[in-house]
N, C-alpha and C positions, 0 to 999 in steps of 0.2 A: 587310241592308237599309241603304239609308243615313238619318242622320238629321236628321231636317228641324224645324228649328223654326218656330211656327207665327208667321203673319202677326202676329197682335193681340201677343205678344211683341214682337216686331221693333219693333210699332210703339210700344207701353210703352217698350219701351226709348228708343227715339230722340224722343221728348217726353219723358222724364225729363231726357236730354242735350241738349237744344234751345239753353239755356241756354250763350254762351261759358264753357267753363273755360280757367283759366291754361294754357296749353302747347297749348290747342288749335289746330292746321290746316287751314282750312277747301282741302278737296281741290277739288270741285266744288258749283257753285250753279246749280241749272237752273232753268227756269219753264216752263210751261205754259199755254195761252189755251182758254176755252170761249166759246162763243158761240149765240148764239140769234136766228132771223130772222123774222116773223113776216109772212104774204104775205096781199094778198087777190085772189084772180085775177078775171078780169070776169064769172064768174060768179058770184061770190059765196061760193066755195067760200074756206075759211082752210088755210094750211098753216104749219107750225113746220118750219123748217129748224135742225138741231141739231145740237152738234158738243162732245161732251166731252172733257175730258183729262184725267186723272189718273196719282200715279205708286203705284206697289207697291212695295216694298223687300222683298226675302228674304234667310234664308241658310240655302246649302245645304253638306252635307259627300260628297266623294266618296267611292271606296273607300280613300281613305288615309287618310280620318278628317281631312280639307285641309278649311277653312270658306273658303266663297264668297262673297261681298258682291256681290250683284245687283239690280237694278232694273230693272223693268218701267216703259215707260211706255205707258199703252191709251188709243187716241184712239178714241172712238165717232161717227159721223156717220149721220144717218138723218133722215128726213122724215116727218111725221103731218100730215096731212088729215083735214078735216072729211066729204070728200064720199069714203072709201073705208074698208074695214077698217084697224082700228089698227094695223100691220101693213105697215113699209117692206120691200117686198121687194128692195130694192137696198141697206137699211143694211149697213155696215158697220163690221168693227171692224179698224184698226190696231195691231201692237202691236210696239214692240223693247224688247230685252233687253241690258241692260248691266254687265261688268265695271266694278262701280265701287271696287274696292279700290286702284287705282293711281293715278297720278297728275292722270290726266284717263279718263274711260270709254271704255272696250273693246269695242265694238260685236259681242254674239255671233249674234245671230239679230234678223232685220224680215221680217216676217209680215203678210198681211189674211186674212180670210174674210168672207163674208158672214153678218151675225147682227146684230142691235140692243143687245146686251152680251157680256161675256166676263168671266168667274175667271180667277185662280191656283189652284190645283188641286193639293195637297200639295208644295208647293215644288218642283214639277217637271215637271209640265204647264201648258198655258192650254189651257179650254174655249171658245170663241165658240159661242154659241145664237143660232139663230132660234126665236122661239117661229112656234109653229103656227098659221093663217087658215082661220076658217072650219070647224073641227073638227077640222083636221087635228093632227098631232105635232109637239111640236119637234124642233129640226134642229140638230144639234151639231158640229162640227169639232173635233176636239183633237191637240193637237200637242206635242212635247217640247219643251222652254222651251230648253234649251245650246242647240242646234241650231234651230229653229224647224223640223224633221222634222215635216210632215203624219201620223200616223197612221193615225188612221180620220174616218169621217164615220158619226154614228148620230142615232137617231133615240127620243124617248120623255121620261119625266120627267127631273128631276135636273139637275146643269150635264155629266153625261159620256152620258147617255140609258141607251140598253140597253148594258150590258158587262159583262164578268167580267174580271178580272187576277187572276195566280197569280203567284209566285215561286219559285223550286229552291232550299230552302235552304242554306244553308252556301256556294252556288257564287260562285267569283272568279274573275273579275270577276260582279259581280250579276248574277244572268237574273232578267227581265222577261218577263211574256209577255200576253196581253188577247185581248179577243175583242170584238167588237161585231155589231150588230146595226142597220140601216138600211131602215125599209120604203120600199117603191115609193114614189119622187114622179114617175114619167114616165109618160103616158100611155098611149105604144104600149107598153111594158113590161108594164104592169099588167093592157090587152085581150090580152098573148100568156098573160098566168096567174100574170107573176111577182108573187113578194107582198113579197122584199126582196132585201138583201143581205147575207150573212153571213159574217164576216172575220174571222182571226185573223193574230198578228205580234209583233212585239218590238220594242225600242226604235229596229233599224232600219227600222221603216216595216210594212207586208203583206207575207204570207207565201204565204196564200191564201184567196182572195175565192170563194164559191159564190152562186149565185142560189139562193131558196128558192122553188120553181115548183109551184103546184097546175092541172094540165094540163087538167086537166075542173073546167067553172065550174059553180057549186050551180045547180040547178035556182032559185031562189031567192036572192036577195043576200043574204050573212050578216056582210058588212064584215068579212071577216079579217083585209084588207089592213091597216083601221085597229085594229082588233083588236090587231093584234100591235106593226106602229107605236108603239103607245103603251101596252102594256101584255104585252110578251113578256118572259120572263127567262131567261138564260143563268147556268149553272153549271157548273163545272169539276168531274167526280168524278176522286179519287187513286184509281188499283187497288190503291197499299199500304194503301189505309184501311178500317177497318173498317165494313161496314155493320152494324146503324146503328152510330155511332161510339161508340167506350168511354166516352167523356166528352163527352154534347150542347153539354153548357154553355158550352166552349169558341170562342174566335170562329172564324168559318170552318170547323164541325166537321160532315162530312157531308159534301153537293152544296153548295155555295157558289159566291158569283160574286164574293166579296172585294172590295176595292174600290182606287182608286188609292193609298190612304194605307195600306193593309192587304189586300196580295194573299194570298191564300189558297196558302197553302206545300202545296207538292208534294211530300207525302218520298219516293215512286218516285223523284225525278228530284233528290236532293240531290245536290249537289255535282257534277251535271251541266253543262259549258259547249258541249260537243259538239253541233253542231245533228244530226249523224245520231243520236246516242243518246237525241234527244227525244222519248219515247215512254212508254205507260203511264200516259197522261191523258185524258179523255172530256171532249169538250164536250157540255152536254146543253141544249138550245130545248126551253121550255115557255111554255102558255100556260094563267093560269088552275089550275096544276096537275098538268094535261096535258103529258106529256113529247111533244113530236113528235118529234122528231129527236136521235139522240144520233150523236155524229161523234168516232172515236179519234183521238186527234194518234201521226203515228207522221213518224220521221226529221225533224220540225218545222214540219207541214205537216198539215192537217187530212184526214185518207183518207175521202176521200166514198165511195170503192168499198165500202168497211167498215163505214158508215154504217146504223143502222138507223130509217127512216124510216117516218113516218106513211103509211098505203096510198095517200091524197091528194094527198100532197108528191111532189117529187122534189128530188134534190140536182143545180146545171149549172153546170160553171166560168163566172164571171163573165166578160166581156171583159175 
């Protein structure tokens, strides 16, 4: 795994050194503008047109054990109204990433999505969130920070929503791997029965996308849809691990869905880089407790035909 020191360090450190010392070089000096516009339209209605900036500093270490000097800077722009939900559905967040160890910065990745804020996410992701209108879920984007690589898009609490991440221990170069989870926001989607979207992938991006479709509607509305949206969870079981596990107490010990700072290690697949030999891993959706769906990863790719599904559900390649 590589290791990542945390933000609030970074930032200790660099207000203890604020201060010129003898020999210092100052590399780079940036700035950044916020703003605020305050409208009132002929009806009477108020609106806050808004625009922040701030910067992030991290550092991160590759697999050489090489520390990185990076900077984030995230510009937020959105609009509140008096006369609508609080709730821009056009905000958005900008954000680039900067080599700043040299002599002027390195420009590695510029990125938007749309969302009203965004994290750093263990020196190695950025999350942008929309929160949810009107009962609905939030809505997440996350991306890998070197690259500005789109990952997933999910949906639920949290700055990453519904997800699981695993790791292959021991293996070099690092395996990565996640899962997510994204309920229905489209209309005609949601009347054909689908209820989301569920993806798994690696540090290059999707691997494989499935629709989660219940084909026959309840007699009765039971709001699955939102149901799961905001309150489903995905877990990764190892088939090397024991059920129940030798040692509970352990993090990530059992079905787990581990997280981005602490993916839940796969010892079937140590020391595995091979994507055909990705196999002997189960993704398992549950809601509530309720397993619906459990889906084995085989050659690095999630085997829906293999799949054992709730009698309600079905599993349909995504477009």
């Amino acid at each position: 795994m590589k290791i990542k020191l945390p933000l609030l360090l970074i930032a200790a450190v660099l207000a203890t050194s604020g201060a010129a010392q003898a020999g210092d070089q100052k590399l780079t000096d940036l700035k950044a503008t916020s703003s605020v516009s305050i409208i009132k339209d002929a009806e009477g209605s108020y609106a806050a047109r808004v625009r922040n900036s701030r910067f992030m500093p991290y550092v991160t270490l590759d697999d050489q054990g090489i520390s990185h000097f990076r900077l984030l800077t995230v510009v937020t722009s959105q609009e509140l109204r008096t006369d609508r939900e609080p709730v821009d559905p056009a905000a958005q967040v900008s954000v680039t990433v900067d080599d700043i160890a040299g002599d002027k910065p390195k420009r590695l990745a510029a990125f938007k999505d749309t969302g009203a804020d965004g994290t750093l996410i263990a020196a190695r992701y950025f999350a942008t969130t929309q929160p949810g209108c009107c009962g609905g879920a939030d809505s997440h984007h996350v991306r890998l920070l070197e690259s500005g690589r789109h990952l997933f898009q999910s949906t639920g609490p949290g700055p990453v929503g519904i997800s699981a991440w695993a790791s292959f221990p021991n293996a070099r170069p690092e395996q990565i791997r996640w899962a997510a989870f994204a309920g229905v926001d489209d209309e005609a989607q949601y009347k054909a029965g689908v209820l989301g979207t569920l993806t798994y992938g690696n540090e290059t991006g999707p691997l494989t996308s499935l629709l989660v479709v219940r084909p026959k509607a309840p007699a009765e509305n039971d709001d699955l849809d939102l149901a799961l949206a905001n309150g489903a969870t995905l877990l990764w079981i190892d088939s090397k691990e024991k059920v129940p596990p030798a040692d509970p107490t352990l993090a990530n010990a059992g079905p787990a869905s581990g997280s981005p700072d602490s993916p839940k290690d796969i010892w079937s697949l140590e020391r595995v880089t091979d994507p055909a030999k990705v196999a002997g891993m189960v993704l398992a959706l549950e809601l509530d407790g309720k397993r619906l769906i459990s889906i084995p990863v085989e050659g690095d790719k999630l085997a829906a035909d293999k799949a054992t599904v709730d009698p309600t559900l079905v599993l349909k390649p995504a477009p």
